[in-house]
C-alpha positions as CSV (number, residue, x, y, z in Angstrom):
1,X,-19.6,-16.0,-21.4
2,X,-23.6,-16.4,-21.9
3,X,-25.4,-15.2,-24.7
4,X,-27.1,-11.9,-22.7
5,X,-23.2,-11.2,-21.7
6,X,-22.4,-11.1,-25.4
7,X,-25.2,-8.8,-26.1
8,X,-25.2,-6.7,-22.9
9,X,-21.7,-6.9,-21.5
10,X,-20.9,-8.9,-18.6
11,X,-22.5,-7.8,-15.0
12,X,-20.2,-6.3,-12.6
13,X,-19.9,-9.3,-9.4
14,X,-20.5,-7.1,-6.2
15,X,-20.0,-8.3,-2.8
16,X,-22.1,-6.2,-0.6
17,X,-21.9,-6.4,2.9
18,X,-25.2,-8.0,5.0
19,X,-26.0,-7.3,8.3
20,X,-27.1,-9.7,11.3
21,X,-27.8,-8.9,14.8
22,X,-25.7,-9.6,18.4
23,X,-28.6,-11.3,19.2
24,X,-28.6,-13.7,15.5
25,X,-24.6,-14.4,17.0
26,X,-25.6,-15.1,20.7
27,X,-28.5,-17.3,19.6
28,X,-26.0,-19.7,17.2
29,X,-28.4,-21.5,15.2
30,X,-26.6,-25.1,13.6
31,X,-24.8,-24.4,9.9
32,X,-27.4,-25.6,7.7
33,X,-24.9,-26.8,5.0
34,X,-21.3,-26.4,5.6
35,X,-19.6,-26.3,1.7
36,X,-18.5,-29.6,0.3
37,X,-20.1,-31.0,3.6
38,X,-23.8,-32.0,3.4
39,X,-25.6,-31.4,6.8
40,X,-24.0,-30.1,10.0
41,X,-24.1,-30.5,13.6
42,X,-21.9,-27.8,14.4
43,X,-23.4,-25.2,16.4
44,X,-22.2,-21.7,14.3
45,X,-19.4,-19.3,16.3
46,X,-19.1,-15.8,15.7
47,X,-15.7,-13.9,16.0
48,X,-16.5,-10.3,16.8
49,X,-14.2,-7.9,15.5
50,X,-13.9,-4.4,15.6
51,X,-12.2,-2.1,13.0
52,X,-11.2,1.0,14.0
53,X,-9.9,3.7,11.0
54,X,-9.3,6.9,10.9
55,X,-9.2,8.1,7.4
56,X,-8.6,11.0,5.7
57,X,-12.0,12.2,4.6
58,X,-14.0,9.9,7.5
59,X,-13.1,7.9,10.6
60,X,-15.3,4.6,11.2
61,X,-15.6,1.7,13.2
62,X,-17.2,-1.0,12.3
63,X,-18.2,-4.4,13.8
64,X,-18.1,-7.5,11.8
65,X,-19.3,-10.9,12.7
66,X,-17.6,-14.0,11.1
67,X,-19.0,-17.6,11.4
68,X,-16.1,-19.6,12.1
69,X,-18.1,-22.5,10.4
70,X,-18.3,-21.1,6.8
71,X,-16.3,-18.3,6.6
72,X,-19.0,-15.4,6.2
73,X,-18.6,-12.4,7.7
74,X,-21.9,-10.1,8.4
75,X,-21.9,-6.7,9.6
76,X,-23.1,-5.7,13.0
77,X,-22.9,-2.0,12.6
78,X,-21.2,0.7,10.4
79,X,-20.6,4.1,12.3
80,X,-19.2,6.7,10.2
81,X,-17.7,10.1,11.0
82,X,-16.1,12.5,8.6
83,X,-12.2,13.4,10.0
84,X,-13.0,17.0,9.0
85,X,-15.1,17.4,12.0
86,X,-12.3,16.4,14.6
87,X,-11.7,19.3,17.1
88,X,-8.9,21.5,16.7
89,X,-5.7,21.6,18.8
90,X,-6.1,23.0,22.1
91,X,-4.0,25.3,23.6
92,X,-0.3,23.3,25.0
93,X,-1.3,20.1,22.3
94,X,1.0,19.0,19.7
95,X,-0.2,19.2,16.2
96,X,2.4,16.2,14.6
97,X,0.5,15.6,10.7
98,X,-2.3,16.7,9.1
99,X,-4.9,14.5,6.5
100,X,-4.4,15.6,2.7
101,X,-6.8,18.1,3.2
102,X,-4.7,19.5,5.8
103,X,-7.2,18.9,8.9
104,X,-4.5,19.3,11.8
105,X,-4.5,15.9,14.3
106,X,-3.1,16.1,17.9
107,X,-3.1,12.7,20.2
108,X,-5.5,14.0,21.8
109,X,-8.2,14.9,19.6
110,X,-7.6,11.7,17.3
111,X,-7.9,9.3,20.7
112,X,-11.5,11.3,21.9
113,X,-12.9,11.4,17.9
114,X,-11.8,7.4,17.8
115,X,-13.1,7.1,21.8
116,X,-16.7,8.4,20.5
117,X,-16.9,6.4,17.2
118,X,-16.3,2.7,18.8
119,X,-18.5,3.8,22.1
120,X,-21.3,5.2,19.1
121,X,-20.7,2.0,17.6
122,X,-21.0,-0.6,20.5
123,X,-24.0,1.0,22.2
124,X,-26.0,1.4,18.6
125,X,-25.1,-2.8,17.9
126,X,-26.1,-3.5,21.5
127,X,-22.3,-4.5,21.3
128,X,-20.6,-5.9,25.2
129,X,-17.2,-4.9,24.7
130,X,-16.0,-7.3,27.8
131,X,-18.4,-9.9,26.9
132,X,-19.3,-10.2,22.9
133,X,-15.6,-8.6,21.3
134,X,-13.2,-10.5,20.5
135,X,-10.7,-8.3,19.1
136,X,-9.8,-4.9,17.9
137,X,-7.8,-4.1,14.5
138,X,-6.6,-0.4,14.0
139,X,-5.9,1.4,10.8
140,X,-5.0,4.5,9.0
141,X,-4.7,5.9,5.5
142,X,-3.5,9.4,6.8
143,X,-0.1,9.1,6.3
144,X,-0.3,12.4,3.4
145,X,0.4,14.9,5.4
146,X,3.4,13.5,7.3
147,X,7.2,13.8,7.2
148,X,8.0,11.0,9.3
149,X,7.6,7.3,10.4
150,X,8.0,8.6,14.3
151,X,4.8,11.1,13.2
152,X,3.3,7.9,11.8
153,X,3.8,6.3,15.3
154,X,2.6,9.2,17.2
155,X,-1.1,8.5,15.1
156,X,-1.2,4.6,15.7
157,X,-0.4,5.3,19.1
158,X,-3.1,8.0,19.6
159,X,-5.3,5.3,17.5
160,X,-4.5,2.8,20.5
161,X,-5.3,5.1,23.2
162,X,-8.8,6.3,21.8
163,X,-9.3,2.4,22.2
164,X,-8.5,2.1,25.2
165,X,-10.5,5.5,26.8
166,X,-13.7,3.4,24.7
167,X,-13.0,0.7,27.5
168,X,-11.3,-2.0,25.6
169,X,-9.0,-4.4,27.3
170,X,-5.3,-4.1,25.6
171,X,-5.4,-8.3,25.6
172,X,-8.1,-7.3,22.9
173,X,-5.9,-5.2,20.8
174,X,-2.8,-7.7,20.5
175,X,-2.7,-11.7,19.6
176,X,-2.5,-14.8,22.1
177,X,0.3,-16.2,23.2
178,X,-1.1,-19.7,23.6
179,X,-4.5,-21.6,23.1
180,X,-5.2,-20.9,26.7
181,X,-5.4,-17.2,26.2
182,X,-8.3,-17.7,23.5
183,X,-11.8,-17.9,24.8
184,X,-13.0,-21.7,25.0
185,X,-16.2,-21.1,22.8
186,X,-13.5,-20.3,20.0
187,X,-10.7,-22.5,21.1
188,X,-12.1,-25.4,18.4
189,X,-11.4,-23.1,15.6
190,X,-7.7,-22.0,16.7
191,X,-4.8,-23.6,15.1
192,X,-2.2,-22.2,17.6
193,X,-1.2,-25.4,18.9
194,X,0.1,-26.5,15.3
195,X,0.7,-23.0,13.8
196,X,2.0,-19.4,14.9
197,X,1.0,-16.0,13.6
198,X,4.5,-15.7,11.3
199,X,3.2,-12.4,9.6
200,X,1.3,-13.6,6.5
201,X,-2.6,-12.2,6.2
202,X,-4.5,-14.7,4.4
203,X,-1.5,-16.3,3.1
204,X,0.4,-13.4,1.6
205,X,3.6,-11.6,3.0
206,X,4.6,-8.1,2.8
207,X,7.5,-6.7,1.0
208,X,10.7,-7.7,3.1
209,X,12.8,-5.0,4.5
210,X,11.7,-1.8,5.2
211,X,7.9,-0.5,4.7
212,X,8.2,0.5,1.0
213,X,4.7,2.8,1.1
214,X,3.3,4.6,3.8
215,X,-0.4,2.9,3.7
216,X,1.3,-0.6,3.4
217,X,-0.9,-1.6,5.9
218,X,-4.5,-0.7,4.1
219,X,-3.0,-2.5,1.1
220,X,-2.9,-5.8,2.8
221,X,-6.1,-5.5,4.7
222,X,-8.2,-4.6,1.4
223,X,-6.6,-7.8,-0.3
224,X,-7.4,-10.1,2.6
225,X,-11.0,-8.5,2.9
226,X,-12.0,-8.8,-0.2
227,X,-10.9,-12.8,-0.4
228,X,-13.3,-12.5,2.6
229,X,-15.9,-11.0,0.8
230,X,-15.7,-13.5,-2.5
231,X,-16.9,-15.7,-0.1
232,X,-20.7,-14.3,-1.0
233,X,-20.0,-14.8,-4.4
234,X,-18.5,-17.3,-6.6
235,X,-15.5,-16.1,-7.6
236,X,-12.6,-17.6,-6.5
237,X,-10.1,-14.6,-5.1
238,X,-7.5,-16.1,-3.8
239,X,-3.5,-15.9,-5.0
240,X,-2.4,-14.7,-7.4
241,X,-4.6,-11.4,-7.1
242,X,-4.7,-7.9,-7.7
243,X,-6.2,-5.5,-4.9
244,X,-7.5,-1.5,-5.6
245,X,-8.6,0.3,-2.6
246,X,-10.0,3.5,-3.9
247,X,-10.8,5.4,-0.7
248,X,-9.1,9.1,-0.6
249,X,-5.8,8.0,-1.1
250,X,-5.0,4.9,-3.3
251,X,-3.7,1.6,-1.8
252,X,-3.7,-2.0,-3.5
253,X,-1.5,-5.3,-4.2
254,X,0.2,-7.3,-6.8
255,X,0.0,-10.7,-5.3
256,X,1.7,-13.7,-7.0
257,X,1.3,-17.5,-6.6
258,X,3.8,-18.9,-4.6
259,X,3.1,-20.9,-2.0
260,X,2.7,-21.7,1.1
261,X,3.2,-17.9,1.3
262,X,2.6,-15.5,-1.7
263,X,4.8,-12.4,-2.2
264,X,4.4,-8.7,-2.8
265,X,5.1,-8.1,-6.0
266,X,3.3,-5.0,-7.0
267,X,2.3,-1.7,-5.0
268,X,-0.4,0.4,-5.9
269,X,-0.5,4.4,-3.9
270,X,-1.1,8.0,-4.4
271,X,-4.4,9.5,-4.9
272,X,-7.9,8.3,-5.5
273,X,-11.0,9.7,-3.7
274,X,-9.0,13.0,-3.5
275,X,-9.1,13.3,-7.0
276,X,-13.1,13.1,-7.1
277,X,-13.1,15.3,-4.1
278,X,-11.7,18.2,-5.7
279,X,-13.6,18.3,-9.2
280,X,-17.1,18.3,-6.9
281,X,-15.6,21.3,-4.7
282,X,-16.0,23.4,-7.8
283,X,-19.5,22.8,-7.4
284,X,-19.5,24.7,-4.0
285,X,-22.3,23.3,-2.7
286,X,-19.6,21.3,-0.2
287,X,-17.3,22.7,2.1
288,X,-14.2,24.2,-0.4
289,X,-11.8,22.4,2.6
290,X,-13.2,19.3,3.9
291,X,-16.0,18.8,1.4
292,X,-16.3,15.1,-0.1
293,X,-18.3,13.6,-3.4
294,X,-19.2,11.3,-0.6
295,X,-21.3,14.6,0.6
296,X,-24.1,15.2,-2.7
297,X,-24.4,11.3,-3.7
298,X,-27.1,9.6,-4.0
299,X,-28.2,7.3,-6.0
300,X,-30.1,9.2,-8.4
301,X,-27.9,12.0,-9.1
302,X,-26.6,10.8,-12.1
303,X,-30.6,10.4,-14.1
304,X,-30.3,12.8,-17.1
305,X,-26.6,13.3,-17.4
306,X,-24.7,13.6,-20.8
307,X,-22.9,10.3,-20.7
308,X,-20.5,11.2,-24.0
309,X,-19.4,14.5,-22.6
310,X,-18.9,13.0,-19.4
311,X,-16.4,10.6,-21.3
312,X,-15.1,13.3,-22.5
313,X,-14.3,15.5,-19.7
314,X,-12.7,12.9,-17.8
315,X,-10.3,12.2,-21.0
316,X,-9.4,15.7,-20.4
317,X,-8.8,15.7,-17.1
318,X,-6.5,12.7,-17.6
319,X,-4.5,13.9,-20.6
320,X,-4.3,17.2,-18.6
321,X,-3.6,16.4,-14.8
322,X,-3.7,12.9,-14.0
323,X,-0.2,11.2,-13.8
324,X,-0.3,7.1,-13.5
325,X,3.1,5.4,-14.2
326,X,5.8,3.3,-12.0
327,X,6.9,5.5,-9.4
328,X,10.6,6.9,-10.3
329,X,13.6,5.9,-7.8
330,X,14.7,9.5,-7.1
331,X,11.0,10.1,-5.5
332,X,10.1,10.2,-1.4
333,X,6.3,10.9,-1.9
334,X,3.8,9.9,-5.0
335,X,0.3,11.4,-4.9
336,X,1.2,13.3,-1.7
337,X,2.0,9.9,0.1
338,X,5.5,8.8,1.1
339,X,7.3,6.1,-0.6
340,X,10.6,4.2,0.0
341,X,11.6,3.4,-3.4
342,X,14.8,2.0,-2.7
343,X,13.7,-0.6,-0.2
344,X,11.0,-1.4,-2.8
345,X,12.8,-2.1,-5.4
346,X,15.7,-3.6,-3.8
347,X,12.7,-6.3,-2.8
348,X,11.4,-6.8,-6.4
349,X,8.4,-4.9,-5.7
350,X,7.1,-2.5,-8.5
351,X,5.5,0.8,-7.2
352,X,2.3,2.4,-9.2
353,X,1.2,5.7,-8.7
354,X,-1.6,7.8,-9.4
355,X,-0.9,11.9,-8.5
356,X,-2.3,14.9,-9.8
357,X,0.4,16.9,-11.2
358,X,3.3,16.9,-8.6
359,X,2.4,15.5,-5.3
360,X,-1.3,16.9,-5.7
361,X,-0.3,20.5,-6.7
362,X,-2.8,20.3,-9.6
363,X,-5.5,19.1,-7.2
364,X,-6.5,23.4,-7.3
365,X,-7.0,23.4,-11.4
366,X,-9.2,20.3,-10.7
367,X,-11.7,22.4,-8.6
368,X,-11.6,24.8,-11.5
369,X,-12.7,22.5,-13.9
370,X,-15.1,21.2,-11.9
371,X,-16.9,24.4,-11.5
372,X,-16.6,24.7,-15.4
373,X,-18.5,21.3,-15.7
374,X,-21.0,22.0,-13.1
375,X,-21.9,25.7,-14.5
376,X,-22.1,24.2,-18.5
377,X,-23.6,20.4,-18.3
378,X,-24.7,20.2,-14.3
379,X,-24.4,18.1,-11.2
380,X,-25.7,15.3,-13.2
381,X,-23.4,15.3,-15.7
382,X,-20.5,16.1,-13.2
383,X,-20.9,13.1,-11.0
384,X,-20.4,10.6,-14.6
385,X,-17.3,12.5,-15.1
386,X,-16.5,11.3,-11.8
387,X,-17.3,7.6,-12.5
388,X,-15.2,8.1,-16.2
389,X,-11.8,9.4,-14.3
390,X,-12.6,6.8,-11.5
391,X,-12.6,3.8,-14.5
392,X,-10.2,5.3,-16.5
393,X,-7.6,5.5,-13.5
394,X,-8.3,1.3,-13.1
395,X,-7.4,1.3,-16.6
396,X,-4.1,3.1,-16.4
397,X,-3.1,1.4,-13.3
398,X,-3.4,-2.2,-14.7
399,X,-2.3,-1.5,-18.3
400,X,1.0,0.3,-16.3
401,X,0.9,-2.7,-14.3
402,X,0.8,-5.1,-17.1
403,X,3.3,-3.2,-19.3
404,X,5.7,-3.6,-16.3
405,X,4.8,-7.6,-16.3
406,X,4.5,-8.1,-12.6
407,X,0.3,-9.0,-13.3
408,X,0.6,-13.1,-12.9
409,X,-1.4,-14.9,-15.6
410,X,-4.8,-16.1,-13.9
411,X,-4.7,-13.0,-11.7
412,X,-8.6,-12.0,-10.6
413,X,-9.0,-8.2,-10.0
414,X,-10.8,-6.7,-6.6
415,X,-12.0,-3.4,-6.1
416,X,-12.9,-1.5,-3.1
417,X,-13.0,2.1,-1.6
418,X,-15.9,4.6,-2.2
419,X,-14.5,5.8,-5.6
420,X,-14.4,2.5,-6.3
421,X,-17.7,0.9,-6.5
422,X,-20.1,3.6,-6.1
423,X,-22.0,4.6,-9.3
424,X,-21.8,3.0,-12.6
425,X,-18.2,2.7,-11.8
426,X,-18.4,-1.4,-11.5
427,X,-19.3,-1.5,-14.8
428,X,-17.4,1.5,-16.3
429,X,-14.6,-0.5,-15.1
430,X,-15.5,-3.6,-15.8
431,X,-15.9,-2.6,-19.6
432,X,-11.8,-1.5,-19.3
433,X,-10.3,-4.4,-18.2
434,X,-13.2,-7.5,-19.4
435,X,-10.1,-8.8,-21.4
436,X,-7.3,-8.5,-18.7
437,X,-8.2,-10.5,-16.1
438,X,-10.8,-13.9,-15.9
439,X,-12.7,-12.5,-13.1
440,X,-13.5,-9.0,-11.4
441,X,-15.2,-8.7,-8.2
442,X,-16.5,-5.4,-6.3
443,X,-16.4,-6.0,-2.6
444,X,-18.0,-3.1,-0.3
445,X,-15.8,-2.7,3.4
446,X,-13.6,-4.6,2.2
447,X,-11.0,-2.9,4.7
448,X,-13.7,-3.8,7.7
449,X,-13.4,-7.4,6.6
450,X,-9.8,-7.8,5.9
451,X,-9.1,-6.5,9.7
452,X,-11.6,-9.3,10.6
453,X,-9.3,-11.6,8.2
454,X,-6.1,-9.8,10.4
455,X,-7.8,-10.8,13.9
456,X,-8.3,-14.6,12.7
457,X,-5.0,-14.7,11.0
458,X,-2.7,-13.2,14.3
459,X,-4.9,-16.0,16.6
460,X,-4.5,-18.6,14.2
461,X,-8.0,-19.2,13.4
462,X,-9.0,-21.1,10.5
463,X,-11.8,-22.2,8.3
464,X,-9.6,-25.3,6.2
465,X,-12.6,-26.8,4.6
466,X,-13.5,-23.4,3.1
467,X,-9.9,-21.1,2.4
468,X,-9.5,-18.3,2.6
469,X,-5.6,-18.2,1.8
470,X,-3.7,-20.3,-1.0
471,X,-3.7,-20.5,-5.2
472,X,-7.1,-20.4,-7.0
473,X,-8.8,-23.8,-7.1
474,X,-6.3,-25.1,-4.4
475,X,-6.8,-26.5,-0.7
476,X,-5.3,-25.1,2.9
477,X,-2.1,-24.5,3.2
478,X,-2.3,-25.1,6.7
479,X,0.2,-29.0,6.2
480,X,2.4,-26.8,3.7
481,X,2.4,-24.2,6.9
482,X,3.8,-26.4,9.5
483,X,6.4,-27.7,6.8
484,X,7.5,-24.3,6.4
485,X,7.3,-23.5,10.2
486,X,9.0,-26.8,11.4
487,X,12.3,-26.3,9.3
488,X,12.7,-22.4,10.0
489,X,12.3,-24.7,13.7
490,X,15.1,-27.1,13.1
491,X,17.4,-24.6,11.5
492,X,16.8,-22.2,14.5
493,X,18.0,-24.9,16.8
494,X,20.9,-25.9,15.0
């Protein structure tokens, strides 16, 4: 640590996401400097991907570009919608879940909101879906307000078909078969020939079995993006790794070291954002339904706030509402979100949990005493409670986490999600677990870049010389891969 990180604290790492233009991708200057490479000839490539998620408090789609050459991913744009604005049911349509916040979805209101975002998107990057996309990832962290996997199915389905009404090709939605069915300007950078897509994301697998949390899929997307996202700093986030997505619900991963595959061992879900949500709804200067913290933020709003009462309200607030632990085996839902506890922990993988009260039932009294904070110290004051209960709930999380020993030794901590890294919370946080873990990064759309990760990954398309996958400080695990793939091959055929 340097002598101004002894005096000061040390600075919170932040990977924030930098944009580039169709027309920087199409032009494909030569890589400067390749790393560990000197000087290259190699004309840049761009893989195009499109991530498509309806959330519970907003539904985006945004368009990253990745050079194939280093490993960078750039934005191209960011559309944003907030879920509370989808239309409601019409007459004869089947309402079959709801968001937390109890916003009612039908097929097809979710496929025309999703339809407008991506067509938004496309037209606002100057985006040719037939000619300049390569692929399309879909994703959802509303899984709250349902009672079933078939009601899950019915929203990835409705997800797909708001894809398809935007005009993309279903040969864009789903990985190749063979080499031949990837474009030849990104043929070079496919390893299809040698390996096949066997489930692993930047070299992590799920748990085995059955899906042991509802948002299982967020949690693996927001570890692999935010391994993409080190990649604009130095820190080295690779396995064995710890992953917080703080967006309204909570989703995250325990990821060990093994190799050439790293496993599952840790689950983080229940409520996040939500929790931020209600204690700004007793401002009511939002909507008392849909409204969002998201909706007064700025970056000024915390100048003049009481930073030791704020510290103190949000130690309230935990000792009186918040409920972090390991998730009990007798329990179907944890911070409103389903759970399979059996299947996780007949896998060996620990499930963490934040709620409010029961299942959100206490999410109410949090309104109250937001309105209690906003009417005796102010909006200022409110919004660094916020970022207290935010850091505090990393804090809980990871010492529960620790106390349950499934945190590997030379783990490095990532955090993502709007409750996550807006605010002073990098360094709130950072403060809480300095001693914990050797590194901590902040990475913005991190679930944006980890579908990008998911697009490369399912067409076998990597960057060896510059990893995303593997251990800390190790190479590709592409030779280990085939090893792995070749005797599953031999014992298959035997």
């Amino acid at each position: 640590m340097s002598f101004l990180s002894k005096i000061f604290g040390p600075k919170p790492v932040i990977a924030k996401s930098r944009f580039i233009t169709i027309e920087d991708t199409r032009a494909a200057p030569f890589t400067k400097k390749t790393v560990g490479s000197g000087y290259s000839m190699r004309p840049d490539v761009y893989y195009i991907v499109a991530s498509v998620e309806l959330g519970n408090t907003t539904t985006k789609c945004i368009l990253t570009a990745t050079n194939l050459n280093t490993s960078r991913s750039y934005l191209l744009d960011k559309t944003v919608k907030m879920t509370r604005d989808i239309r409601p049911p019409k007459e004869g349509e089947e309402v079959f879940g709801k968001t937390v916040w109890g916003v009612e979805l039908t097929k097809e209101s979710v496929s025309e909101l999703v339809r407008d975002t991506i067509l938004e998107s496309v037209k606002r990057a100057k985006v040719d879906i037939e000619k300049d996309l390569d692929f399309v990832v879909r994703s959802t962290g509303v899984t709250a307000g349902f009672g079933s996997p078939e009601e899950v199915g019915k929203l990835i389905i409705a997800l797909a078909e708001g894809c398809l009404k935007a005009g993309i090709p279903p040969r864009k939605m789903a990985p190749a078969l063979s080499i031949d069915n990837i474009p030849e300007r990104l043929r070079d950078f496919s390893y299809l020939d040698r390996v096949i897509f066997d489930g692993a994301v930047a070299s992590v697998i799920p748990p085995t079995g059955r899906e042991v949390v509802a948002n299982e899929m967020e949690g693996e997307l927001v570890t692999a993006g935010i391994k993409l996202g080190s990649k604009w700093t130095t820190v080295d986030y690779r396995n064995p790794c710890v992953s917080l997505d703080f967006g309204t619900t909570l989703a995250g991963r325990i990821v060990n070291s093994d190799e050439p595959y790293a496993r599952t061992v840790g689950n983080f879900c229940g409520l996040a954002g939500a929790i931020s949500d209600a204690l700004i709804r007793g401002t009511e200067m939002v909507d008392c339904r849909g409204g969002a913290a998201l909706d007064l933020y700025k970056k000024s709003i915390m100048k003049g706030a009481n930073w030791k009462k704020a510290k103190e309200n949000a130690a309230m607030i935990h000792e009186e509402i918040i409920d972090i632990r390991k998730v009990p085996v007798n329990r179907k839902r944890f911070g409103t979100v389903p759970v399979d506890t059996e299947a996780a922990y007949t896998a060996g993988t620990t499930l963490i949990g934040c709620d409010a009260g029961k299942n959100g039932d206490k999410l109410p009294e949090l309104t109250e005493i937001g309105h209690t904070i906003y009417q005796e110290d102010g909006i200022h004051t409110l919004f660094a409670t916020l970022d207290h209960v935010s850091a505090m709930i990393v804090k809980r999380l990871i010492d529960e986490a620790f106390d349950e020993e499934v945190i590997e030794e030379g783990s490095v901590l990532g955090v993502t999600g709007r409750a996550g890294i807006t605010g002073t919370k990098p360094k709130l946080i950072l403060e809480y677990v300095k001693d914990r873990f050797a590194d901590c990064i902040f990475v913005s759309d991190a679930l944006a870049l980890g579908a990008a990760v998911m697009a490369r990954c399912m067409n076998s398309m990597g960057t060896p010389h510059t990893p995303i996958g593997g251990r800390q400080n190790g190479p590709c695990i592409l030779g280990m891969r085939r090893k792995l793939q070749s005797r599953k091959e031999d014992k298959w055929i035997e």
